[in-house]
KEKOL-687627 format. One record per residue: x, y, z of N, C-alpha, C in turn. Coordinates in Angstrom, 1 decimal. Layout:
<nodes>
+--------+--------+--------+--------+--------+--------+--------+--------+--------+
|   n_c1 |   n_c2 |   n_c3 |  ca_c1 |  ca_c2 |  ca_c3 |   c_c1 |   c_c2 |   c_c3 |
+--------+--------+--------+--------+--------+--------+--------+--------+--------+
|      X |      Y |      Z |      X |      Y |      Z |      X |      Y |      Z |
...
+--------+--------+--------+--------+--------+--------+--------+--------+--------+
</nodes>
This chain:
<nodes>
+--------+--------+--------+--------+--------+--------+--------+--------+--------+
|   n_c1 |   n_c2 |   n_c3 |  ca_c1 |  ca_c2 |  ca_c3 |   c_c1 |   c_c2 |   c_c3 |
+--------+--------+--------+--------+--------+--------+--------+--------+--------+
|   -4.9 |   13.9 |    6.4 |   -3.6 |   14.1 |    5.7 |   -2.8 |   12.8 |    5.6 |
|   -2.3 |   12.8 |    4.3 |   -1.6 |   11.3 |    4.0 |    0.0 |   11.5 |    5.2 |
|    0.1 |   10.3 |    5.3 |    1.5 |    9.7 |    6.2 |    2.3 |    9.9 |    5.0 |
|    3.3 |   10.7 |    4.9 |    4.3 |   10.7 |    4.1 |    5.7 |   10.2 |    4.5 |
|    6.1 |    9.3 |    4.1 |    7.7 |    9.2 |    5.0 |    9.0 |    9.6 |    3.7 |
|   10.4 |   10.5 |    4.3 |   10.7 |   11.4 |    3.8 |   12.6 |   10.4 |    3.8 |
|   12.5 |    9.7 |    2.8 |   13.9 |    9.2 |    3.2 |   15.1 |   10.0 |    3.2 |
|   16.4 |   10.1 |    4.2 |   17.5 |   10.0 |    4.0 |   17.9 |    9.7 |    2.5 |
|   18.9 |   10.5 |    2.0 |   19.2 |   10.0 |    0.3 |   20.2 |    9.1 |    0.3 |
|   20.8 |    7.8 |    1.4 |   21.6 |    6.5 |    1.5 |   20.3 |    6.0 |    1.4 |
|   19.1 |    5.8 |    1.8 |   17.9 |    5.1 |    2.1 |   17.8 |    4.9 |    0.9 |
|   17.4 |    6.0 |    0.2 |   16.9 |    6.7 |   -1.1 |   17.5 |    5.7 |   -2.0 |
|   18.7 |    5.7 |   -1.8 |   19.6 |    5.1 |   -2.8 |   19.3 |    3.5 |   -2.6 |
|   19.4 |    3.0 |   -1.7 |   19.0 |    1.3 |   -1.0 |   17.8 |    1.1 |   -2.0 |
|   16.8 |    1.7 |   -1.8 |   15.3 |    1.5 |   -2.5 |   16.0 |    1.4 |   -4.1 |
|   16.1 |    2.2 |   -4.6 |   16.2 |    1.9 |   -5.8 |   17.5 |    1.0 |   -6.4 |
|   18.2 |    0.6 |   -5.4 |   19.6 |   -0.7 |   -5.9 |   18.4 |   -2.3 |   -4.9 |
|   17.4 |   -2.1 |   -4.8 |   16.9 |   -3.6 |   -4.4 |   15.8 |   -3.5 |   -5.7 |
|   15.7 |   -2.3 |   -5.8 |   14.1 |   -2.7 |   -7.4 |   13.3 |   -1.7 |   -6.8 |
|   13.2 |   -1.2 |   -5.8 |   12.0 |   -0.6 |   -5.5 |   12.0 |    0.9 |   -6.0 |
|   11.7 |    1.0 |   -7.1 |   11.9 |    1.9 |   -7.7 |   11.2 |    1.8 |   -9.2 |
|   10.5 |    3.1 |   -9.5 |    9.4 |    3.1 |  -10.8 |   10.7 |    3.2 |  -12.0 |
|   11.6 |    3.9 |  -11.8 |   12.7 |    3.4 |  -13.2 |   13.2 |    2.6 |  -13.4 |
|   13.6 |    1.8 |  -12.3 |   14.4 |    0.1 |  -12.4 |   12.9 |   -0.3 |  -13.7 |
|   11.7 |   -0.7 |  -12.8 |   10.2 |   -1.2 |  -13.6 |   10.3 |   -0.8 |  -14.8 |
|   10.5 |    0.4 |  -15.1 |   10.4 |    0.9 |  -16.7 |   11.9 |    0.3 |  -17.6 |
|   12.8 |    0.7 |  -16.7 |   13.9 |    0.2 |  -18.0 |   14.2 |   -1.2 |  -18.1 |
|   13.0 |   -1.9 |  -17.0 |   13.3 |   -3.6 |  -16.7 |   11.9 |   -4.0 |  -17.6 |
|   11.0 |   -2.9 |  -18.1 |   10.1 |   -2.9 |  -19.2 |    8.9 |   -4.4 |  -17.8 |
|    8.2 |   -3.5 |  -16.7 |    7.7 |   -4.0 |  -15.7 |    6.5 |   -3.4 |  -15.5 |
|    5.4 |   -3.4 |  -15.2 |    4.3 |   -2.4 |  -15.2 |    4.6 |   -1.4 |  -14.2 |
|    4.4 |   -0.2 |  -14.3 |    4.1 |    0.8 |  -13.8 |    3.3 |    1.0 |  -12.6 |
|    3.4 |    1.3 |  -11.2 |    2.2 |    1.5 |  -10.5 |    1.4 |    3.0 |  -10.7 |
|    1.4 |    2.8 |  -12.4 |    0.3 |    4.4 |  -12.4 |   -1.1 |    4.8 |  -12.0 |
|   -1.8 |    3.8 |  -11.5 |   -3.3 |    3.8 |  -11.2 |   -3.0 |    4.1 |  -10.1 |
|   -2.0 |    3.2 |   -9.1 |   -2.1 |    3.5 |   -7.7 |   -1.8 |    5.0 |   -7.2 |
|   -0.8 |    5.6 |   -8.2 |   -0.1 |    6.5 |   -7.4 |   -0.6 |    7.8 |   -8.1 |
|   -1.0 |    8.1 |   -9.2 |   -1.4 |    9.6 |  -10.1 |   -2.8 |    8.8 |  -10.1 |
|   -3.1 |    7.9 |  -10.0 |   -4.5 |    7.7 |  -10.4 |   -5.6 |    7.9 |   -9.3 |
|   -4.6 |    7.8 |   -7.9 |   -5.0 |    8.0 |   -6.6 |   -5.4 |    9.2 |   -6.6 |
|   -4.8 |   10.2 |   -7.0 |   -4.8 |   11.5 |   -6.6 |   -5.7 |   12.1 |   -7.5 |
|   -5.7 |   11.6 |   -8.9 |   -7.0 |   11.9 |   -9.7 |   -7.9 |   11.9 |   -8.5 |
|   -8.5 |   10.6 |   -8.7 |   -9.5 |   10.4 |   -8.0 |  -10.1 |   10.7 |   -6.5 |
|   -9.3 |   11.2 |   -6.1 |   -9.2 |   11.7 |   -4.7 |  -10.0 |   13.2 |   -5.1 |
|   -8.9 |   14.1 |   -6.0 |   -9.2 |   15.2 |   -6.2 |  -11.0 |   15.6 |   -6.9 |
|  -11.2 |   14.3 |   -7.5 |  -12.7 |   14.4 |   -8.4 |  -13.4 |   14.3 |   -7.3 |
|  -13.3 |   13.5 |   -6.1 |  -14.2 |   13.0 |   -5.4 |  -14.5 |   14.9 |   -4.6 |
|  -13.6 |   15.3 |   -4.1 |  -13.7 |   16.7 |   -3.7 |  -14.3 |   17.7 |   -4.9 |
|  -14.6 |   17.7 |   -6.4 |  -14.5 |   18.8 |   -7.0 |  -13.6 |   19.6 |   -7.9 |
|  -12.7 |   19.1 |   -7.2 |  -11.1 |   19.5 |   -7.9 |  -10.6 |   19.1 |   -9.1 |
|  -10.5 |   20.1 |  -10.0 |  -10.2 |   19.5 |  -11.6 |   -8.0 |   19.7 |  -11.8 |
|   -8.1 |   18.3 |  -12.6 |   -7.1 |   17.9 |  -12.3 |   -6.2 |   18.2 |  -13.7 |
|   -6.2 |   18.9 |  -14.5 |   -5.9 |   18.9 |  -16.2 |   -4.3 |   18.7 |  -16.2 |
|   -3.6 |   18.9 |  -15.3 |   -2.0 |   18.6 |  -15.1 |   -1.9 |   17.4 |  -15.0 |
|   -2.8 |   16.7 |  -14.2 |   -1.9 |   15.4 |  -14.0 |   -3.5 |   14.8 |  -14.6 |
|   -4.3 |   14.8 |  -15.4 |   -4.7 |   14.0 |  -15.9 |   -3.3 |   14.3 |  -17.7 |
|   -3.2 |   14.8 |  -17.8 |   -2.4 |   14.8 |  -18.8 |   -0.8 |   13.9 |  -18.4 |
|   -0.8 |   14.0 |  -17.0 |    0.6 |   13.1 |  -16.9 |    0.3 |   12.0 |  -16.8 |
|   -1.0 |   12.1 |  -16.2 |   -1.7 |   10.2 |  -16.1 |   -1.7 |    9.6 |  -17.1 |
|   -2.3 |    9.8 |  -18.6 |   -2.7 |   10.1 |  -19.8 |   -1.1 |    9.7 |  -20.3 |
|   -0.1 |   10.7 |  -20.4 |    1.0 |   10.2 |  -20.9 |    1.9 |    8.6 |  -20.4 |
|    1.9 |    9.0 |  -19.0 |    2.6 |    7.7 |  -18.4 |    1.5 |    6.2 |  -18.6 |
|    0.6 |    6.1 |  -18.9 |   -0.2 |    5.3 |  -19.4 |    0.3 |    5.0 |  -20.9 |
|    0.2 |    5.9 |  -21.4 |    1.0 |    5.1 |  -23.6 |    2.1 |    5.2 |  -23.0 |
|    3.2 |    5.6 |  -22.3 |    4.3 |    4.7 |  -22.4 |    4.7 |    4.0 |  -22.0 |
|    3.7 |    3.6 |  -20.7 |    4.1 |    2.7 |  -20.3 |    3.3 |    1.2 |  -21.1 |
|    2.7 |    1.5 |  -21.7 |    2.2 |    0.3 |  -22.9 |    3.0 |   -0.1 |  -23.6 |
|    3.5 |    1.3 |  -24.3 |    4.1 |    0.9 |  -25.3 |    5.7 |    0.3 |  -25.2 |
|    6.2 |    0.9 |  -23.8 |    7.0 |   -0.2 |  -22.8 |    6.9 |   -1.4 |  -22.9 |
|    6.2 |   -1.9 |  -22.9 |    5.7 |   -3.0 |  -21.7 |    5.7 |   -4.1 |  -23.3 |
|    5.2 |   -3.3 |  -24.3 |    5.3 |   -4.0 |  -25.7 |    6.7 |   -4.7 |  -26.1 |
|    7.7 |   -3.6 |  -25.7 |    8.9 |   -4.0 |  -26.4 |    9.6 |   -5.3 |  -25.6 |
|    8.7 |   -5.6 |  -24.6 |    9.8 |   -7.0 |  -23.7 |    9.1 |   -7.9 |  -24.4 |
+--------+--------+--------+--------+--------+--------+--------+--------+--------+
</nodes>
């Protein structure tokens, strides 16, 4: 089972006013960590069997926009 850690929403808040955060990246037009994080879980899930058609379709979307993001800087 993954270590999940569960911030406090002051914490919460800290993380995304230093950058660490996937919206700052996007509206700072920054790459995305989509492989690491939905692409993980794809591939976690195939390796077991488990078909994924939800989030290969969110994978799939956040992939063209974040391209076509990443164009406009």
């Amino acid at each position: 089972m993954a270590n999940i850690k569960y911030y406090p929403e002051d914490e919460l808040v800290q993380k995304v006013q230093s950058g660490e955060c996937g919206w700052l990246d996007f509206i700072n037009h920054r790459p995305l960590e989509i492989d690491a994080i939905v692409g993980s879980v794809i591939r976690r899930a195939r390796k077991y069997g488990v078909d994924t058609p939800i989030m290969d379709t969110v994978y799939t979307t956040l992939k063209e926009g974040n391209a076509q993001n990443l164009k406009v800087n």
